[in-house]
C-alpha positions in Angstrom: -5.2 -2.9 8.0 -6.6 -0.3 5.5 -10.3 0.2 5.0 -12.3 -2.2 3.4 -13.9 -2.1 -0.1 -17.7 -2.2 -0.1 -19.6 -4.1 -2.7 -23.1 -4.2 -2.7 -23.6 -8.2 -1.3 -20.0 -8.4 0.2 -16.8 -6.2 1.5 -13.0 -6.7 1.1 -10.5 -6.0 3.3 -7.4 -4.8 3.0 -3.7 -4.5 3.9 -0.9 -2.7 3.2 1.2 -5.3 2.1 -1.4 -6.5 -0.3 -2.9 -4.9 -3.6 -5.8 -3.3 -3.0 -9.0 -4.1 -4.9 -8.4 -2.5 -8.8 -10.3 -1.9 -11.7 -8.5 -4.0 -13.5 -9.4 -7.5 -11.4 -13.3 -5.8 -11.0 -13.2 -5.7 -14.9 -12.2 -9.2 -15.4 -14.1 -10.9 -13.2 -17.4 -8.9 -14.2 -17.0 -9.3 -18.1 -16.0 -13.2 -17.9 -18.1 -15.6 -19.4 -19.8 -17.7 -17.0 -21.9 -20.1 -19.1 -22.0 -23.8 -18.0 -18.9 -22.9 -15.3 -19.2 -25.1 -12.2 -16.0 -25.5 -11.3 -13.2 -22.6 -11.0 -10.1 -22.0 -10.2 -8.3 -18.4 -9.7 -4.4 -18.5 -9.6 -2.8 -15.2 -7.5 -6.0 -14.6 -4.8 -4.9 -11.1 -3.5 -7.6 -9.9 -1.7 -9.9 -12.6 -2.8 -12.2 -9.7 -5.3 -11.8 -11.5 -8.2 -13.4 -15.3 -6.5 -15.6 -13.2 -5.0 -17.4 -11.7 -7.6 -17.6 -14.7 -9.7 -19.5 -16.2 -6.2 -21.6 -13.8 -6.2 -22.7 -13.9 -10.3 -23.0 -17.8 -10.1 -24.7 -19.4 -7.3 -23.4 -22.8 -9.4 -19.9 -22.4 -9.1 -17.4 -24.0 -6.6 -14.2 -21.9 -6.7 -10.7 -22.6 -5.7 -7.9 -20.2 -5.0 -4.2 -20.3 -4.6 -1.9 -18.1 -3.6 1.5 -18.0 -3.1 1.9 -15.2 -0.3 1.4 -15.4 2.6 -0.4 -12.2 4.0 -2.5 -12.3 0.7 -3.9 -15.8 1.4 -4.9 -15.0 4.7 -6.5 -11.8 3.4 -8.2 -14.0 0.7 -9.0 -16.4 3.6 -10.3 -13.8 5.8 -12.4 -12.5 3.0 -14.2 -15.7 2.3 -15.0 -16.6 5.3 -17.0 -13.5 5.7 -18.9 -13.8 2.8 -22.2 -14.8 2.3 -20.5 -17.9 -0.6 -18.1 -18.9 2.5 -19.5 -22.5 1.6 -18.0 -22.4 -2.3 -15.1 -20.4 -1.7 -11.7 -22.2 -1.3 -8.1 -20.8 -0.5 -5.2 -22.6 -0.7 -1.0 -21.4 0.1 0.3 -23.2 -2.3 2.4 -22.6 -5.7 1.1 -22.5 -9.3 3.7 -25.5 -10.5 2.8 -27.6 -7.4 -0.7 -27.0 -7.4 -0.9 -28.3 -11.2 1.8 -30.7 -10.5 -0.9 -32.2 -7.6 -4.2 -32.3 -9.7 -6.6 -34.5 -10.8 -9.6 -31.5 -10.7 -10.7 -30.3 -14.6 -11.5 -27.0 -14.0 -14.4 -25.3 -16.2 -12.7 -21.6 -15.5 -9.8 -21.0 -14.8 -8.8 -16.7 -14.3 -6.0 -14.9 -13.6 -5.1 -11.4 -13.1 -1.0 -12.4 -13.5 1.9 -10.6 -13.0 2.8 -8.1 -15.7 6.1 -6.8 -15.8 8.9 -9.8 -17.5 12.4 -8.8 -18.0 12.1 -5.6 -16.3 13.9 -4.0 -13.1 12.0 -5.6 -9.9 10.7 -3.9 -7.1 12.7 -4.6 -3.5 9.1 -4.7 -1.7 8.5 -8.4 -1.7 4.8 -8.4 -2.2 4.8 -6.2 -5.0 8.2 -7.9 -6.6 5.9 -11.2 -6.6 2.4 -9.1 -7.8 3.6 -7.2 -10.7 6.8 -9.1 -12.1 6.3 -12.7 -13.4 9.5 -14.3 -12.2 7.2 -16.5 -9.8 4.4 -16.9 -12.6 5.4 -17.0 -16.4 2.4 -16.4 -18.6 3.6 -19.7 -20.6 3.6 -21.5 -17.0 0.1 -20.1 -16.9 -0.9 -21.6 -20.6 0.8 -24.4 -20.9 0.2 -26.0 -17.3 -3.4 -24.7 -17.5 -4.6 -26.4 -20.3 -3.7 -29.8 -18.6 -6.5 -29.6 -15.9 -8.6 -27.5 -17.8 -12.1 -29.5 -18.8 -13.0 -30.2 -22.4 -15.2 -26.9 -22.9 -13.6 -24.5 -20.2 -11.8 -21.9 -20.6 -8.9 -19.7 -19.6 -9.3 -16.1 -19.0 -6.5 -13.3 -18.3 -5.9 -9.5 -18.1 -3.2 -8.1 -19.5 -0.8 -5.0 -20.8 -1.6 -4.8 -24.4 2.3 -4.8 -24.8 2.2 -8.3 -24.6 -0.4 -9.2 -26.7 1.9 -10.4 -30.0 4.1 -12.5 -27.6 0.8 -14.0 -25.7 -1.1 -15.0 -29.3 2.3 -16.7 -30.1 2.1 -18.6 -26.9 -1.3 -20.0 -27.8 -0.6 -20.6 -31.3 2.2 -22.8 -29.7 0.0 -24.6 -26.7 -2.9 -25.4 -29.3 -5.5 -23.1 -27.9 -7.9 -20.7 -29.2 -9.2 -17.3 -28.4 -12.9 -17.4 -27.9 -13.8 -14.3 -26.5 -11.0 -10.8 -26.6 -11.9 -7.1 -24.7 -9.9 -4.5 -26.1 -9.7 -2.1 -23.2 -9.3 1.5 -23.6 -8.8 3.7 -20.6 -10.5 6.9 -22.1 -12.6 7.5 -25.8 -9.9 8.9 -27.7 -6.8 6.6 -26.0 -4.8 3.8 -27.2 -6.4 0.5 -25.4 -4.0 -0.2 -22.7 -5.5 -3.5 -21.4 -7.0 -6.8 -22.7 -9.4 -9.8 -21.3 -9.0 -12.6 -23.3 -10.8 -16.1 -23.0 -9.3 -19.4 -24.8 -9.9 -22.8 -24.8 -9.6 -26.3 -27.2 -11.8 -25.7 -29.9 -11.1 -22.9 -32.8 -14.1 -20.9 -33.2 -14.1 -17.1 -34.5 -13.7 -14.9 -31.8 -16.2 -12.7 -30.2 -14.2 -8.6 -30.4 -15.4 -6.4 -27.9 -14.0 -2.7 -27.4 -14.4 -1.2 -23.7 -13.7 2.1 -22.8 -13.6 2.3 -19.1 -14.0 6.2 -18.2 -16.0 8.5 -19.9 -14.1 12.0 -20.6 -15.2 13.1 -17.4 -13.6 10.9 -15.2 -16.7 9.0 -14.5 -16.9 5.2 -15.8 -18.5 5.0 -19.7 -22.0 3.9 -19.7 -20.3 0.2 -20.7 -18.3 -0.3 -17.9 -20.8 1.0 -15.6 -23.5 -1.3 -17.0 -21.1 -4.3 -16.2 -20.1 -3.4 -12.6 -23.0 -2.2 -11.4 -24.3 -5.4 -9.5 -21.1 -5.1 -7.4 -20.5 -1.0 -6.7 -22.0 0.5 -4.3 -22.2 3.9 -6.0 -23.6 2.7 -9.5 
């Protein structure tokens, strides 16, 4: 087991055979829209950070996880439990297609940090085969199967490679959804952005465009980023 990440009202822990807590997920789950969410569901738990978080911004929300490993949904499990949200945090071992394929639940939220590599030469370390290529989880799986237990007003919300941004506004335009909200994320001031958060949902509205920078060019995370993760880190 490796050492724990401490947040300032809870603490993951960690394994080897799991990905450990990264900005990427912290960013996500701190920038997401929480207005009038009640019920959630995050698909690919890991370590749990990501359900964990959005416990702790709203004390109205009942969240449901799934994951498809093993060792990560007992990590997720594990991590729940010793919350202080154990009450309104859920973890289930089960696939995306069956999970849909079983559900009568509308889900006001429903977030992802997905797999990001498609078409690309996959790792032979199972865990991080399943965590980074998309084999196992298709973004269009993700779209098109979410939409169909996702509530009237909710939303989906994702991270992704900025490479895939063309093919991921194609597969809205052909599910019938709308971006709502869209985080251009750039690593440093003067780099390309890297990374996007992007919300969607039913109705077409014009979307809200934020830019993020996530480090200053010392090294230290921009004034932004810090301002959105400081109820969690310790050392903001």
């Amino acid at each position: 087991m490796s050492l724990p990440f401490r947040f300032k009202e809870f603490q993951v822990q960690q394994a080897e055979n799991v990905f450990k807590v990264g900005t990427d997920a912290c960013i996500l789950a701190a920038a997401v829209n929480q207005e009038d969410v009640l019920n959630v569901l995050e698909i690919g738990s890991g370590t749990g950070v990501i359900s964990l978080m959005i416990a702790q911004r709203n004390s109205n929300a009942k969240i449901t996880a799934i994951e498809i490993q093993e060792s990560a949904y007992q990590l997720s499990k594990t991590n729940f439990a010793q919350s202080p949200w154990n009450d309104r945090l859920n973890v289930l071992h089960v696939s995306w297609d069956k999970y849909v394929n079983s559900q009568i639940q509308e889900y006001d939220l429903i977030i992802s940090n997905p797999p990001y590599f498609t078409n690309s030469l996959q790792n032979n370390i199972e865990h991080k085969r399943i965590a980074r290529h998309d084999a196992l989880l298709p973004l269009a799986d993700i779209i098109n199967s979410g939409k169909k237990i996702l509530s009237p007003n909710g939303k989906i919300a994702l991270i992704l490679p900025m490479s895939r941004r063309l093919n991921f506004l194609k597969l809205l335009e052909l599910a019938n959804l709308f971006e709502h909200r869209f985080f251009e994320i750039h690593p440093k001031p003067n780099s390309k952005a890297n990374r996007f958060i992007s919300e969607i949902g039913f109705s077409q509205i014009n979307p809200l465009a934020t830019k993020l920078i996530v480090y200053s060019d010392l090294n230290k995370l921009s004034n932004e980023t810090t301002t959105i993760l400081k109820p969690f880190y310790l050392h903001l």
